[in-house]
N, C-alpha and C positions, 0 to 999 in steps of 0.2 A: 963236756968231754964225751964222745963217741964209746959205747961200752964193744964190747969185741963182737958182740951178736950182728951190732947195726953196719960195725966194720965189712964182715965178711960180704955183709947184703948188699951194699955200695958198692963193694970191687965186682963182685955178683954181675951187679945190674950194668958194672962201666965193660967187664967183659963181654958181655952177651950184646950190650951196645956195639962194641969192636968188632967183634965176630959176625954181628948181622949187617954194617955196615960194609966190612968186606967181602960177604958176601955176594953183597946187591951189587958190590964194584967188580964184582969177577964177572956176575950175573949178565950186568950190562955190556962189558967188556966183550965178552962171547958173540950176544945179544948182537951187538955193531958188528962184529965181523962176520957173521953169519949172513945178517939183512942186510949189511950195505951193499948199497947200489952205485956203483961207479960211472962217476958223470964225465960229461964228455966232457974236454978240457977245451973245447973251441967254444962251449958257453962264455965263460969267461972272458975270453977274448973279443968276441962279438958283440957283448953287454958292455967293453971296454969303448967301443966305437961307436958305442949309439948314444945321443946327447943327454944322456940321464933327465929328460924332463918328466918321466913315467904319465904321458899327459893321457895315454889309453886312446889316440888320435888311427892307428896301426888296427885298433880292435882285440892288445893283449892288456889285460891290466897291466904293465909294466914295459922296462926296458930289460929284464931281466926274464919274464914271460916272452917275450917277442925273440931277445936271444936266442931263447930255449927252442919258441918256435923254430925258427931258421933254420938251426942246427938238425933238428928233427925233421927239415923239409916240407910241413906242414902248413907254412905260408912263406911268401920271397921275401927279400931286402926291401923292394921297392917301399913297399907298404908305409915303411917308417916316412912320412911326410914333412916330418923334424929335419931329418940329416938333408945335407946337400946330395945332389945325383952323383958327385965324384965318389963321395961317400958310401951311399947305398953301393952303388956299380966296384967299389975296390971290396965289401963285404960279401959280396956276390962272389967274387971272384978269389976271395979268399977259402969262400965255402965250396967253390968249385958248382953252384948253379946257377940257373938262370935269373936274371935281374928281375925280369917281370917286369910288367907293364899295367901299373897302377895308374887310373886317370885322376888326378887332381882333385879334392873334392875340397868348398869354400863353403862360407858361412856366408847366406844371403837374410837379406833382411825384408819382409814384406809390408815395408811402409814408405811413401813418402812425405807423409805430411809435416815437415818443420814447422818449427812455428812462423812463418811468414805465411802458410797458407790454412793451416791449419786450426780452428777458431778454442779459446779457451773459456771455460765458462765459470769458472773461477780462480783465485792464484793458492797454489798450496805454499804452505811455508813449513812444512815437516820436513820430518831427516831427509838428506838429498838423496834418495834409493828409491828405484823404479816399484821395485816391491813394498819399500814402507808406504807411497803415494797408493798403491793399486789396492792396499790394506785398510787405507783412509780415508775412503771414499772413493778411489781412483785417479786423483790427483790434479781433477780440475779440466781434464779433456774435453773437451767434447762428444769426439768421435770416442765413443771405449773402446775401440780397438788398436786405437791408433799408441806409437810410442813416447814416451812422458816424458823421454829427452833427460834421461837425470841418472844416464852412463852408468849402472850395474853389468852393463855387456864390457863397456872397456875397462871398467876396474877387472874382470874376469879375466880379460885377455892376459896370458903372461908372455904374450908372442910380440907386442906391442900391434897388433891386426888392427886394432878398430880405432877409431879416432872420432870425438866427435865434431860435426862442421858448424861452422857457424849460427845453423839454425836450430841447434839441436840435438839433429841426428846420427846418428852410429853411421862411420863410412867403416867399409872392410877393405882392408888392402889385400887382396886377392893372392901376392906376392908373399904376406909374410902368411896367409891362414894357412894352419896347417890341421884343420878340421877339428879340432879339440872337443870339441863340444862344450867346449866352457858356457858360451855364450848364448845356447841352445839353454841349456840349464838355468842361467839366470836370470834371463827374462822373464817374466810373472805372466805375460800378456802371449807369450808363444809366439814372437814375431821372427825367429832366428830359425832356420831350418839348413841341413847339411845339403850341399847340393852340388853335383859333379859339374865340373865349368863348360859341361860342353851342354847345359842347361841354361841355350843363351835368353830363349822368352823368357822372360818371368812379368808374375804381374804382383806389383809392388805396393799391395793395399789387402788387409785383410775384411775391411767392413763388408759387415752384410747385411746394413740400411739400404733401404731401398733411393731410389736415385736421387729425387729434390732433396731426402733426407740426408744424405751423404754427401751430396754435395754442401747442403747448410755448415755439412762441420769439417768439409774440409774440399780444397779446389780442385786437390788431385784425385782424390778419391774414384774408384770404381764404380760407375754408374748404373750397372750390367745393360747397358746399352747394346750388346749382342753384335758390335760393328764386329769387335776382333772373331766372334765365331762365323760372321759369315765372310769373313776373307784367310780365314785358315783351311787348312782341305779339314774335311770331314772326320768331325771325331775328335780333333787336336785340343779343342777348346769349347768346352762349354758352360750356360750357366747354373749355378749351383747356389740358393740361398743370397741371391744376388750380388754377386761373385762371378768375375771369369776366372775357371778354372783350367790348366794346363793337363792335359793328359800327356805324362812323358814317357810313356809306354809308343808312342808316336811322334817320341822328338827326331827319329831323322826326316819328318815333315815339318818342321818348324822352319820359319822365315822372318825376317824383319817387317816380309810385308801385309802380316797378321799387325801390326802397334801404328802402320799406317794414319789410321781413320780416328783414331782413338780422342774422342775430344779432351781428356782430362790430364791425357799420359800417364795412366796407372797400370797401361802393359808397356813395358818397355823389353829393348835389344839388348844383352848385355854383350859389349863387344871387350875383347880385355878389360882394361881400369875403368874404360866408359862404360856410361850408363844413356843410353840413345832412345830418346821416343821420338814417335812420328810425326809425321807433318801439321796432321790438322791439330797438335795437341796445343794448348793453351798454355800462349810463353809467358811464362811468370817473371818478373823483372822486378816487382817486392822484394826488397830486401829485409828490414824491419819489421818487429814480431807485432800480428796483429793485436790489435786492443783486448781486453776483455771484453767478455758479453754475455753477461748474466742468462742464466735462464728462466725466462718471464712467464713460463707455465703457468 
């Protein structure tokens, strides 16, 4: 039983509790109405109309950031590469600016070696992830630069973009990327890069063995053969650690008839959905994944 000393100390302690508690609640109460900052009520609305995927595709962390942008005029509608063009253009048009004119930008992949042309030197049998293979030795490739074929880019995709083809390989639908970077990121081997569609050369092999070698471990492969630099104007294309390399700093000089000559077809034209190499390239008509082939080092 509580003697009356402990009593008064209790109610004491429950007062000064109450008291300091109401305090803090007026304190804050001031506090808010003093600082608040009064947002624009077309944030709202605009964050209302953008596809909540926060994919960061736009360049805001969010769909809620990119609202904010707009509204602040700090970047257009277009940007958002999610929403359809009716979309951005009625957002535009509700904010009373300009739509803007954002160029398209896709996820290209700098390989073509499936496995029908591309040679394996051993089989891996670990978790099926491009990154647990490239953690484990590499995963049995050949070529190490080439892709392991074992889809961490299309598990990333939530766009449904990439698909893999029958040999392997990551295709990108052009149609649904809407530059995420997912696929950029989850690659271990850095074969994904973001790239504007009006980046139609591209050359489609990262190795940078030198020619017999590259060729040993894969058909397409980049031989740095130097045909494409000397049928491109000057400058466009050079080689680099045996590698054709694009300068797109001078892409309104690029042409198809740079992929020409090309014996391997590891520069190719991107034309919409197609993917076009030149004439003298070597027409692969293998379907069937090559055998293994140990390496007898």
């Amino acid at each position: 039983m509580l003697n009356e000393s402990t009593f008064y100390i209790i109610i004491g302690a429950l007062l000064f509790m109450g008291a300091l508690g109401l305090a803090l609640a007026v304190t804050l109460t001031v506090a808010n109405k003093k600082l608040h900052v009064q947002e624009d009520p077309r944030i709202d609305e605009v964050e209302e109309l953008l596809p909540a995927t926060n994919c960061g595709a736009c360049g805001s962390p969010g769909c809620r950031a990119f609202a904010e942008a707009c509204v602040a005029g700090t970047t257009n509608p277009s940007k958002c590469t999610v929403s359809p063009p009716e979309m951005t253009a009625y957002i535009a048009d509700f904010l009373g600016v300009e739509l803007g004119n954002q160029e398209k930008i896709v996820a290209r992949l700098a390989c073509a070696g499936g496995n029908h042309v591309a040679r394996m030197r051993s089989k891996y049998s670990g978790m099926q992830s491009c990154r647990a293979a490239t953690a484990a030795g590499g995963g049995g490739k050949a070529c190490a630069w080439g892709c392991l074929g074992l889809a961490d880019c299309e598990v990333s995709c939530d766009f449904d973009a990439i698909t893999m083809d029958e040999h392997g390989l990551p295709v990108v639908d052009e149609d649904k990327c809407v530059a995420c970077n997912d696929c950029v990121e989850a690659c271990p081997l850095g074969l994904f890069s973001l790239e504007p569609v009006s980046h139609r050369l591209w050359v489609a092999c990262k190795s940078l063995a030198e020619g017999d070698d590259a060729l040993a471990d894969c058909e397409v492969a980049c031989t740095a053969c130097a045909r494409c630099v000397a049928d491109a104007p000057d400058g466009l294309i050079e080689i680099k650690n045996n590698l054709a390399t694009i300068d797109y700093s001078k892409n309104g000089l690029a042409s198809p008839l740079a992929i020409q000559r090309c014996p391997t077809g590891a520069i190719v034209w991107k034309d919409a959905q197609k993917t076009v190499k030149g004439s003298a390239a070597k027409r692969i008509i293998r379907k069937e994944p090559l055998p293994i082939q140990p390496d007898k080092s």
